[in-house]
C-alpha positions in Angstrom: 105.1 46.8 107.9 101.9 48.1 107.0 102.1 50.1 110.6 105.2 51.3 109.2 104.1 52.5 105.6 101.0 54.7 106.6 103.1 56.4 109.2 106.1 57.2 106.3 103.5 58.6 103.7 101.4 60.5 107.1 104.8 61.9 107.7 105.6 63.1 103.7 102.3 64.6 103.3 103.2 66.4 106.7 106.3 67.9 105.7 104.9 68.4 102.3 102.6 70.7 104.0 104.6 72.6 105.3 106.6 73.1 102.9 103.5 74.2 100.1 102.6 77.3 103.0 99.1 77.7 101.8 98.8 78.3 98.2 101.7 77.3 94.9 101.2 79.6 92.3 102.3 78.4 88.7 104.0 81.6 87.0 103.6 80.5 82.9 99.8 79.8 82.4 100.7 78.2 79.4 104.4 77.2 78.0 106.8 78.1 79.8 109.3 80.4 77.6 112.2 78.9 76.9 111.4 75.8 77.7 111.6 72.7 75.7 110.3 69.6 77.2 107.0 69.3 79.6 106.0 70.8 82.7 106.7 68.5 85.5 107.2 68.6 89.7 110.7 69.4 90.5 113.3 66.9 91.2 114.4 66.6 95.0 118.1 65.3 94.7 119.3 62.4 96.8 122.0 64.4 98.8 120.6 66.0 102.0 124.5 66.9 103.6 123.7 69.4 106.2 119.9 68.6 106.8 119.4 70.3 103.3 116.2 69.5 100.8 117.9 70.8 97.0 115.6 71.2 94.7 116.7 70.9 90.5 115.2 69.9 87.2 112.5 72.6 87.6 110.4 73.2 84.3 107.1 74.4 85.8 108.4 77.9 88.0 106.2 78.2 90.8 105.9 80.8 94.0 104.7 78.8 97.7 102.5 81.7 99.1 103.4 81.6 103.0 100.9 83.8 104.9 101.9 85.6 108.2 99.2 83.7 111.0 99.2 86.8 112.8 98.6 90.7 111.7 100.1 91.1 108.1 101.7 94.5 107.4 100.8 94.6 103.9 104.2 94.1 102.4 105.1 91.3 100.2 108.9 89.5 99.8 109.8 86.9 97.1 112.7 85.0 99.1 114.8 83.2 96.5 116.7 79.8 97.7 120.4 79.6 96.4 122.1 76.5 95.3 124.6 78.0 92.6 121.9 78.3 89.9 122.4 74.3 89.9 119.3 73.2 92.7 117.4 75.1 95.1 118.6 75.5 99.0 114.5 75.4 99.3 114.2 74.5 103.0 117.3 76.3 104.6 117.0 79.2 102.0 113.2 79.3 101.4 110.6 77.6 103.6 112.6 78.9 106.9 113.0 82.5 106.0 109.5 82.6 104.5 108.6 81.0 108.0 111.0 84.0 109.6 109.3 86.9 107.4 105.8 85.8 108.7 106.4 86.3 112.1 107.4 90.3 111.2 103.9 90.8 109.5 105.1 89.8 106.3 103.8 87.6 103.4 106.0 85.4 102.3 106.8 84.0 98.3 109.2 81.0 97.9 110.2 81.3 94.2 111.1 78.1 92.6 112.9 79.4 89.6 114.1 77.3 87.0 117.7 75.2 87.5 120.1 73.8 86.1 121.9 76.0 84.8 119.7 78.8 83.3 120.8 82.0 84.5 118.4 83.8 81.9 115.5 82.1 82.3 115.6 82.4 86.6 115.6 86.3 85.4 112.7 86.0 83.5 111.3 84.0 86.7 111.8 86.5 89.1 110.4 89.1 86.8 107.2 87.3 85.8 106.5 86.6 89.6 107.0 90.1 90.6 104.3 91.4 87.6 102.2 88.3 88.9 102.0 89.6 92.7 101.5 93.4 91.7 98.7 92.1 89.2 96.6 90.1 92.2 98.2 92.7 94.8 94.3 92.4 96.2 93.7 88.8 96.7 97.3 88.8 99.0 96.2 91.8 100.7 99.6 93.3 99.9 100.7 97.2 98.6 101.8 96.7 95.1 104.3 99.2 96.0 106.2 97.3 98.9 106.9 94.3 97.4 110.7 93.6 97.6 112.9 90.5 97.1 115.4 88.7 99.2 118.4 86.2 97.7 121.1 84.3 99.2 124.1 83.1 97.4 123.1 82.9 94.1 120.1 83.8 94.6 121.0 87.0 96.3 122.8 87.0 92.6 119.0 86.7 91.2 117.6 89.2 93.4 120.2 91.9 92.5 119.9 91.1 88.8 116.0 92.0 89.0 117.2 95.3 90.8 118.7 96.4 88.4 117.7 95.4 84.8 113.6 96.2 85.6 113.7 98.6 82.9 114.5 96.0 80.0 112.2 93.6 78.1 114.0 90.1 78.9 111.3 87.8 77.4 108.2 87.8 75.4 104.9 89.0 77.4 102.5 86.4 77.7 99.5 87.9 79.2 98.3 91.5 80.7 100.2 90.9 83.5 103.5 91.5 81.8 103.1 95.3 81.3 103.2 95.4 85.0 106.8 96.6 86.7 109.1 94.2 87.9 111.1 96.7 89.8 111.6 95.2 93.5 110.9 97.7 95.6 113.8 96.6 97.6 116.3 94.4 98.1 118.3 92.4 100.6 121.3 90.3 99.6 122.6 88.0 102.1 125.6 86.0 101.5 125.7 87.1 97.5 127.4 85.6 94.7 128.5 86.2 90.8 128.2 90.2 91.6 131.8 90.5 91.4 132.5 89.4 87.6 134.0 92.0 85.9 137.3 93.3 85.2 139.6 93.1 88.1 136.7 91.3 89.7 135.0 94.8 89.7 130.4 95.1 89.2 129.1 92.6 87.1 128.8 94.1 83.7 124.8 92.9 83.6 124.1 95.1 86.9 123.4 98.1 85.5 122.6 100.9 87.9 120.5 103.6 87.6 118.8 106.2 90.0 115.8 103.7 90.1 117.7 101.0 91.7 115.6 100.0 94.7 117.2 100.4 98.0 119.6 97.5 99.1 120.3 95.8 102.1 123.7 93.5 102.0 124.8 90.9 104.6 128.8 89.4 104.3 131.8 87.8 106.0 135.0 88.0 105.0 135.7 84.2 105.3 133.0 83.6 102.6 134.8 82.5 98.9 131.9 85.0 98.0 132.5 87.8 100.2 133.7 89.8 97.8 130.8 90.2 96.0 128.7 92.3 98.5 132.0 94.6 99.2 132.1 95.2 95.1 128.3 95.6 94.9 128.0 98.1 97.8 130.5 100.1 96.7 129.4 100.5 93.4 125.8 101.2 94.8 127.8 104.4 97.0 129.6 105.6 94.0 126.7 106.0 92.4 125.2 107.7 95.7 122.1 104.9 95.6 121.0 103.9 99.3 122.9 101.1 100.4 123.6 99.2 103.6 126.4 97.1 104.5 127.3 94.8 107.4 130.1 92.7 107.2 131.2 89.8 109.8 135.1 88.5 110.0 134.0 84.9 109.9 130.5 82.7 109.3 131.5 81.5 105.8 128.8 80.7 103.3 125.3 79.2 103.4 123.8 79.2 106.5 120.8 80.7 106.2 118.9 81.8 109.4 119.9 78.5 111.3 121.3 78.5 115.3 125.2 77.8 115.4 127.0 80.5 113.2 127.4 84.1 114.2 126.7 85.1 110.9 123.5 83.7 110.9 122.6 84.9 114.6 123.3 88.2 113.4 122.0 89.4 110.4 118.0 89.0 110.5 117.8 91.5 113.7 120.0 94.2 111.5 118.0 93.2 108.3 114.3 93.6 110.5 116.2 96.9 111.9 116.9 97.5 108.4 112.6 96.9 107.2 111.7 98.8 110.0 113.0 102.6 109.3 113.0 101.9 105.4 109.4 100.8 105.6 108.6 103.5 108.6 109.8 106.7 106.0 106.7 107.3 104.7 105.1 107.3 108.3 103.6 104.0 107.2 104.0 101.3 110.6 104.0 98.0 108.3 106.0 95.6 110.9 104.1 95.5 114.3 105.4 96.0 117.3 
């Protein structure tokens, strides 16, 4: 039994590990706005269908800092886990693409924004990691100014939100930090949801575009109850003539992340590191080996 115990807690810490990358960054030094009760570890829920860890209760919004273990290109993405704004997808939506970014140069940030139910406050998450980064830009090694964000499901929902409503002042600054731009420098949406609420299901009246809106990158299939929502946000991204890419698959459904088995998720990270490639070559600067 005792055999038995020090290998189970040998194989948490292990996992757990992993999981952390290298460094957790706490976003709120102090409280957390919005916020009620006391700062404490997220709650890992008791269902893992599907070989998925889902995150909730989370008080205490944190970013796990996954560093590339080869070169790094000098670009930063905040990859934000779906879960319907309910728990975090962390492993299957997080900790593996993170894992995927490094191996392209990139650094990695897991955001653990705040669930249940607190579409608002997620915002304000996002936002206050993306001033964070761009204010210790240096200690990452990372341009300030190719630092993007990636969201699946809802949190492709999250990502496009902070694409798109940069230029307002959603909470109360807390520190230096928040005069700094929370404008991704771009996006990719894979799987989206909630971007299709409007009238006649048309752009969600909260995405407000503008000729700032950072490039986009949106993945879909049309078997997904959510597929609609990249088709409405693309198009309203063309009408607008703001640069936009779309792929769209027949089938794959919805949630599947990066993982072997569904064509959908075969598919889209070569077009989206096709995608990085000439977006980040434009300026003549290489920032994904070769």
């Amino acid at each position: 039994m005792k055999t038995y115990l020090i290998f189970f807690f040998l194989l948490i810490f292990s996992l757990m590990s992993k999981a952390q990358g290298t460094d957790t960054l706490y976003l709120w030094p102090d409280k957390v706005p919005g916020e009620t009760g006391a700062k404490h570890p997220p709650v890992q829920t008791p269902n893992t269908s599907g070989e998925v860890t889902r995150l909730t209760d989370i008080t205490d919004p944190a970013i796990m800092v996954f560093k590339p273990k080869g070169a790094a290109n000098g670009a930063g993405i905040i990859v934000c886990p779906g879960g319907g704004y309910n728990i975090l997808a962390i492993d299957k939506e997080g900790y593996e693409v993170a894992e995927w970014l490094n191996q392209l140069g990139f650094t990695a940030f897991v955001l653990q924004y705040r669930v249940p139910d607190k579409r608002d406050a997620a915002l304000w998450d996002l936002q206050r990691a993306l001033r964070l980064l761009r204010g210790q830009a240096a200690d990452w090694q990372l341009d300030p100014d190719r630092l993007g964000v990636m969201g699946f499901s809802a949190g492709g929902s999250l990502a496009a939100r902070a694409s798109t409503r940069f230029s307002e002042s959603t909470y109360t600054p807390v520190d230096k930090k928040d005069s700094l731009s929370s404008r991704p420098d771009f996006a990719l949406l894979i799987y989206p949801a909630y971007l299709d609420e409007g009238k006649n299901r048309s752009l969600t009246p909260e995405l407000r575009l503008s000729d700032d809106t950072p490039p986009q990158f949106l993945f879909g299939t049309a078997d997904d109850r959510y597929g609609n929502s990249a088709l409405v946000m693309a198009g309203a991204l063309r009408d607008q003539k703001l640069p936009v890419t779309l792929h769209f698959l027949s089938e794959g459904g919805h949630g599947y992340g990066l993982r072997k088995g569904n064509i959908a998720a075969e598919t889209w990270p070569g077009l989206a590191e096709k995608w990085l490639r000439q977006l980040l070559l434009k300026d003549n600067r290489q920032l994904i080996p070769r």
